[in-house]
Every structure is written in C-alpha cells, then in structure tokens.
N, C-alpha and C positions, 0 to 999 in steps of 0.2 A: 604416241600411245593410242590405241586403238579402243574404242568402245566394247565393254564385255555387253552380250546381249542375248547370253541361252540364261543367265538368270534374270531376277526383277525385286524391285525396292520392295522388300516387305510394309514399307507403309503407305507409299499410291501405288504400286503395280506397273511402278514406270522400269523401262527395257533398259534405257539410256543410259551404262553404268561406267566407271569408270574404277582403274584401281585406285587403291587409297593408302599402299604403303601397307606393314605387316603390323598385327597386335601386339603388343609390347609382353603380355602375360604368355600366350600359345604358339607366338611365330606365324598365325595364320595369314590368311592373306585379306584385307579388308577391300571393303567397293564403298563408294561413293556416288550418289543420285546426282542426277546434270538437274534433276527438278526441282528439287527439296534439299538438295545436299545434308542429304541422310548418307548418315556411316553406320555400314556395318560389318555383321560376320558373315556369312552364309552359314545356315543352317544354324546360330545359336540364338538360344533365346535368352533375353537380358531374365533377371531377377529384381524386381522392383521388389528395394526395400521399403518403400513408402505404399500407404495406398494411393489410387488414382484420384484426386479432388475433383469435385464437380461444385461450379457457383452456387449457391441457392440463389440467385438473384437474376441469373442469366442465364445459366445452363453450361456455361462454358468451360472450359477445360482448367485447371488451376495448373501452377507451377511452382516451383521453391523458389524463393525472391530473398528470403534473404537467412543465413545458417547463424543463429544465436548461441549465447551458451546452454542455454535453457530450454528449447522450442527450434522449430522449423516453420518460418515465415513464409505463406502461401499468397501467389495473388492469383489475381482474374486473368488469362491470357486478352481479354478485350480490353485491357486499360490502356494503350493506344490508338484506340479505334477514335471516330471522332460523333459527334452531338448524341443522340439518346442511346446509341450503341456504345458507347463507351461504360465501360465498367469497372471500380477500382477496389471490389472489394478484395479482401484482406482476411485472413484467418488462420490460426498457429494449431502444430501438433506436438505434441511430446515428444522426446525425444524416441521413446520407447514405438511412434506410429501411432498412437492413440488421443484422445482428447480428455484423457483422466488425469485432470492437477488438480495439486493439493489443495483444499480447503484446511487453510493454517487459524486456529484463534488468535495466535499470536504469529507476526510474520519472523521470521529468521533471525534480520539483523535483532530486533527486541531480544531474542532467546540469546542470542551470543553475548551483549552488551548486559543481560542481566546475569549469565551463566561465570562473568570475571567476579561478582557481587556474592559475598555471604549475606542477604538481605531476612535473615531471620538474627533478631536481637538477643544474643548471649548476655542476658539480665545477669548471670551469677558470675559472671567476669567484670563487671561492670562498676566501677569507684563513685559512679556519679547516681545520681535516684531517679527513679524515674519520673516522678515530676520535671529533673529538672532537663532529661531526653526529652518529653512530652511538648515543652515548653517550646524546646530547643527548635528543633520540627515544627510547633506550629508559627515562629517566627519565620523561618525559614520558606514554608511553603506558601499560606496565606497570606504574608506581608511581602514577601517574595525580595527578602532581605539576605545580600550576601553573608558570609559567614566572618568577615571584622566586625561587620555592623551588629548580626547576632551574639558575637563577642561582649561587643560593649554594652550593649543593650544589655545582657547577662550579669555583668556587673554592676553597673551602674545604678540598676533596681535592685534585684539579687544578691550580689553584691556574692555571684559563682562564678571562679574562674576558670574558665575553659580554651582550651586550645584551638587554632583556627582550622587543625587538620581534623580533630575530632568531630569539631561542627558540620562539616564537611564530609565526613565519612558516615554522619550521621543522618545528615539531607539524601546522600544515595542513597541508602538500606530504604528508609522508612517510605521515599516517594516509589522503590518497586513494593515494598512489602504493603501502602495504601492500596497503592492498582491493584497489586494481586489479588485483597482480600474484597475488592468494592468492585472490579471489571466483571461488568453479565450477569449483575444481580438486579439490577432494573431490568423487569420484563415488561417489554409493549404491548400491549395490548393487541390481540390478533384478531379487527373487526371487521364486517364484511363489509365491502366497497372499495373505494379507490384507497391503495394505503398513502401513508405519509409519503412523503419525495425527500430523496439523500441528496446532501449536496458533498462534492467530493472536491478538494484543491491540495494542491500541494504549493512552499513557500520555501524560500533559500533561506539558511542559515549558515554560520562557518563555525567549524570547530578547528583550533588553533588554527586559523588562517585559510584551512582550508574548506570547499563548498561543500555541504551538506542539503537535504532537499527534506525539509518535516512535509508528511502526507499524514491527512485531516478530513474526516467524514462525518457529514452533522447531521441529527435529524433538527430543522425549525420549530417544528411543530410541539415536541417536548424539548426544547432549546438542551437539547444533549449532545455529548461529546461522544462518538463509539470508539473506531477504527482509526489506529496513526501507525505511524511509523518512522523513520529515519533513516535516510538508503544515502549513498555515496553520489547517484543515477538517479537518473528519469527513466524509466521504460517500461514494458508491458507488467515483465514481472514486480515490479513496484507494486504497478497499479492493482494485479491481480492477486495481492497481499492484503492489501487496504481494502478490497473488495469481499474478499473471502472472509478477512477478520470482522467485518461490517456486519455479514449475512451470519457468521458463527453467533456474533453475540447479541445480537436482535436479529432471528430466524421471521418473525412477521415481516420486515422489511426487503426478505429476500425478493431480487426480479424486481423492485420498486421502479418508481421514475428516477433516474442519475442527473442532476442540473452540475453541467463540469462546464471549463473552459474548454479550447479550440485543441486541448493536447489529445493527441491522436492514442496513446496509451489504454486512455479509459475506452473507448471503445472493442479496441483490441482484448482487451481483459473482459469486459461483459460480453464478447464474443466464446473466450474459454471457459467461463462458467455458465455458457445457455443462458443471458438473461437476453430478454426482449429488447433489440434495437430501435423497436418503435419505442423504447422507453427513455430514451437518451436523449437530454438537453443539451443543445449547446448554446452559450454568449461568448460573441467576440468582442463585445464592445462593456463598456462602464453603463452606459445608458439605455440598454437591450432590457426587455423585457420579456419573460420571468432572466434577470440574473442572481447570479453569487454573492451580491452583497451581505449576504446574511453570515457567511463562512468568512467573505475578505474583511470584515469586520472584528473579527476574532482573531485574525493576525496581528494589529497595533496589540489588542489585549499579552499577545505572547511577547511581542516584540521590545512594548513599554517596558511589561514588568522584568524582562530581563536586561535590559541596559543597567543596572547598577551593578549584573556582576559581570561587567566589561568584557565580556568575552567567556567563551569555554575552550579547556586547556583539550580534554576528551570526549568522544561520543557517552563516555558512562554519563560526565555531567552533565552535558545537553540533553541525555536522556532521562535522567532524573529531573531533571528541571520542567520538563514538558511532561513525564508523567506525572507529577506532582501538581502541575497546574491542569490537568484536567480531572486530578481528583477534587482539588480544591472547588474548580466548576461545577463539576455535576454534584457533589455531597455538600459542599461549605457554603457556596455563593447562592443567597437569595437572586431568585432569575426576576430580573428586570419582565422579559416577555410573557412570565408567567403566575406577574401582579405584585412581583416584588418581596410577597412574604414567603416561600417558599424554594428548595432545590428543586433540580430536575427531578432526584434520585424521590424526595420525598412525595413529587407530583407522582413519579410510578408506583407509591407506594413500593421503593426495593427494603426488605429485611437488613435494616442498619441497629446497629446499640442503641440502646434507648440513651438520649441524651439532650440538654439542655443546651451547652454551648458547644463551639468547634472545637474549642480546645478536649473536653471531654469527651467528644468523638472519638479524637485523635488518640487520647488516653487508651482509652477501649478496646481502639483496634491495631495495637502496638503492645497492647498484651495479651 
C-alpha cells in the first residue's frame, strides 16, 4: 500500500498518509497519519458535542476521562507529564454540556425515602391521645429507645398498651414531620470576615445487611448539624448533594473553608458549584492538624445510640432514625461546646414554640 500524499492531516499538516479502511456510517474512504495516527475523512468536519475544555491551572487541553451516569469527567491532558509539569486536575459537565447542577435543599435519596411516608398525623383517625403519641416519640427519639422497649416503658408507668408496629410507624412520621418543620430555621448570622469553616464526612452504615454511606456536615463553631444524607455510593454526586443542601440551608456559609478527609469526591463537587479550591482542607492522618475530629466524634454519638435497635430492616428506618437524631441535637440537647445550657437552634435564636421542656416542644410541633 502506497502513501496518499496530494492530501494532508488536517491537525499537523503532515503529507504522510495512509488508508485506513472505509466509514462504517458513508462508505467513505478514511486516511490515517504515519505522525499522529489521526483518522479521518477528507473534507468532513467532526461536530463536537462537547465544548472544548481548557485547564485553568495550566492551559492545557482537557479530555473526557471518564462517562458517569450523571456528568462527564474531564482531565488535564498533562497528567502524565512528570515533576512541576505535571498536572491532574479534574472537572465535570452535565450532561446537557454545561456546568448548571442542581442546588437541591433536600438531596434525592431523602425525597424518595420520605415520599414512601404519610408523615403528616391523621389525629381524627387516631384511638390513642395525643399525649400518649407525644410521649411515644419523645422516648423514642431523645432516649433513642427501640420500640419493645418504648412498649414496656408505655406500660409499665402508663399502664398504655400499645403495639410494636404502631410505635414504629409512629417514630417514622414524627422524625420526617420534626426535620421538616425545624430544617433552615436557624439563620447564621451573615458577618463580615472570615466565615465559620464546614467540616464535611461521611460514615458506613448497613441497612438489612447491606452498606449504606450517612453524609454529614457540621458547622463547630455553632456545634450545628445542617446537611446529611444517605446514598447506596460514594461519589461526586453524593458529595454535590450534601454540598448544595449545606449552602441552601445556611446561604452565609456558602464558598466557606471545607476541612474533609483525603476522599477525592468533595473536591470534585466544590469544583461543580464554584467554590474556592483554595478553600479546601484536607487530613490524612488522626493526628494532623487543623483535623475532623470534631465531626468523627459525632459518629460514636450516632453509632452508640443506635446499637439497641440492632440493626435497620429499611433505608425509611435508618432514615428516621438519623433525622431524628439531629433534630434531637440541634433543638433538644443542651451543647456541651456552647456552655452546656443552651441548643444550637436557641444559641441562633431560630423561631421555635415557646416551651419549657422537650417533651412540650415535641407536643407543639406534632400538632
């Protein structure tokens, strides 16, 4: 086979061609570069369905690295290069070619897992009183006692019997219907200077046997709970759920400092919402400093209180159980960090029921 050489490689202008066998869509006839081993058509021009990526970090050309369900994963063409020429960043598009994702307050999996739930209480259906729902619930979430145990307990003072399925049915409802009515009612304060710093982790859990992954974002500084979640996975779009629901429900914090571990996720995700990469912490080690200990400390708190109900059968009740315990946090639990006599919710001053104990909180905001 002989070299074609009255045409030339449309992308170095090299003679040297060669055929390359016909297009499978036109029957044309394709050539091939002896330089670049570039294929082409003669005379056609491709349609890039993408735009062209350019580094900001280096200038260089980007390419698709890897096709998600959700995004198209872009790298640096220099990230084989070697010592300060090397470059690996990273950057996602929509599918759509653009860099507009969603900003969710709530992420997905939450809407699906809450969307199986009638979590509004049908009082005129109801055989039992509401004191003794009221009750029921604040054993259930503050004591963080299964539902035999709030059985017996029911009895045994009360001397009200109730069913284990009902207790049960009744810990779902009330731990979405708390979140719902108390999430994003604490506002931060939006003052000038350097703002607070989010610490962001996520931790393994298993629902009937299988792994699940709770994602958890905290501000120190008002020892608050914001942004969680409950995904199947690890990955960008995890993180970019727990990120966006973060910056929806405390908008001051948006672009903050991020202090996360070495998972490559959170970067990726404050890369899709424009926040500042100089802003991004990382610890790889227990003994680094500034680390996480302030967030990986609130894992035993989840971990402890839920060993006495041996396990979860479904994502509804690991979900209830975790929304429930951060309403418990930020509204019920005098904060340690912040002198011991007072909640997070009431250090923000958030508009709660006026009320004397948790129990009548709970009363309040359940009807």
């Amino acid at each position: 086979m002989e070299p074609k050489t009255d045409l030339v490689c449309p992308r170095c202008r090299h003679r040297h061609l060669w055929k390359f066998g016909r297009d499978s869509r036109a029957g044309e006839q394709k050539y091939r570069c002896a330089k670049r081993l570039h294929q082409f058509v003669p005379n056609r021009v491709r349609e890039r369905k993408y735009p062209a990526l350019i580094c900001p970090k280096c200038g260089a050309q980007m390419y698709i690295f890897k096709r998600l369900r959700e995004v198209l994963r872009f790298r640096c063409s220099n990230h084989k290069r070697k010592g300060s020429a090397r470059c690996a960043h990273k950057t996602n598009l929509a599918l759509d070619g653009t860099r507009n994702f969603p900003r969710m307050s709530r992420p997905e999996e939450i809407k699906l897992i809450q969307g199986k739930l009638n979590d509004v209480f049908r009082w005129s259906r109801m055989k039992f009183a509401k004191a003794t729902v009221t009750l029921a619930v604040y054993y259930a979430i503050t004591e963080a006692m299964p539902a035999p145990q709030v059985v017996r307990t029911l009895w045994n003072i009360h001397q009200v019997k109730v069913s284990h399925d009902t207790i049960t049915r009744w810990h779902h409802k009330a731990a979405f219907h708390l979140s719902a009515k108390t999430t994003g009612i604490a506002k931060i304060p939006n003052k000038p200077g350097r703002k607070p710093r989010i610490y962001a982790d996520e931790t393994e859990r298993k629902v009937a046997g299988e792994k699940r992954w709770f994602w958890l974002s905290y501000c120190r500084k008002y020892d608050l709970m914001i942004g969680r979640n409950l995904t199947t996975r690890r990955s960008t779009k995890c993180a970019r759920d727990l990120l966006s629901m973060t910056q929806d429900l405390a908008p001051p914090l948006a672009n903050a400092q991020l202090l996360t571990d070495g998972l490559a996720s959170y970067p990726a995700a404050m890369g899709d919402l424009d926040w500042n990469d100089a802003h991004h912490l990382r610890y790889l080690s227990f003994f680094e400093s500034p680390n996480n200990n302030a967030l990986e400390r609130k894992w035993s708190n989840f971990h402890i209180r839920a060993k006495p109900f041996r396990g979860f059968k479904s994502d509804i009740g690991q979900m209830a159980f975790i929304e429930g315990q951060i309403f418990y946090h930020n509204c019920l639990k005098p904060s340690v960090a912040l002198g011991g006599k007072i909640t997070p919710y009431e250090h923000l001053s958030a508009k709660l029921p006026k009320h004397q104990t948790p129990l009548e909180l709970i009363a309040k905001l359940l009807t």
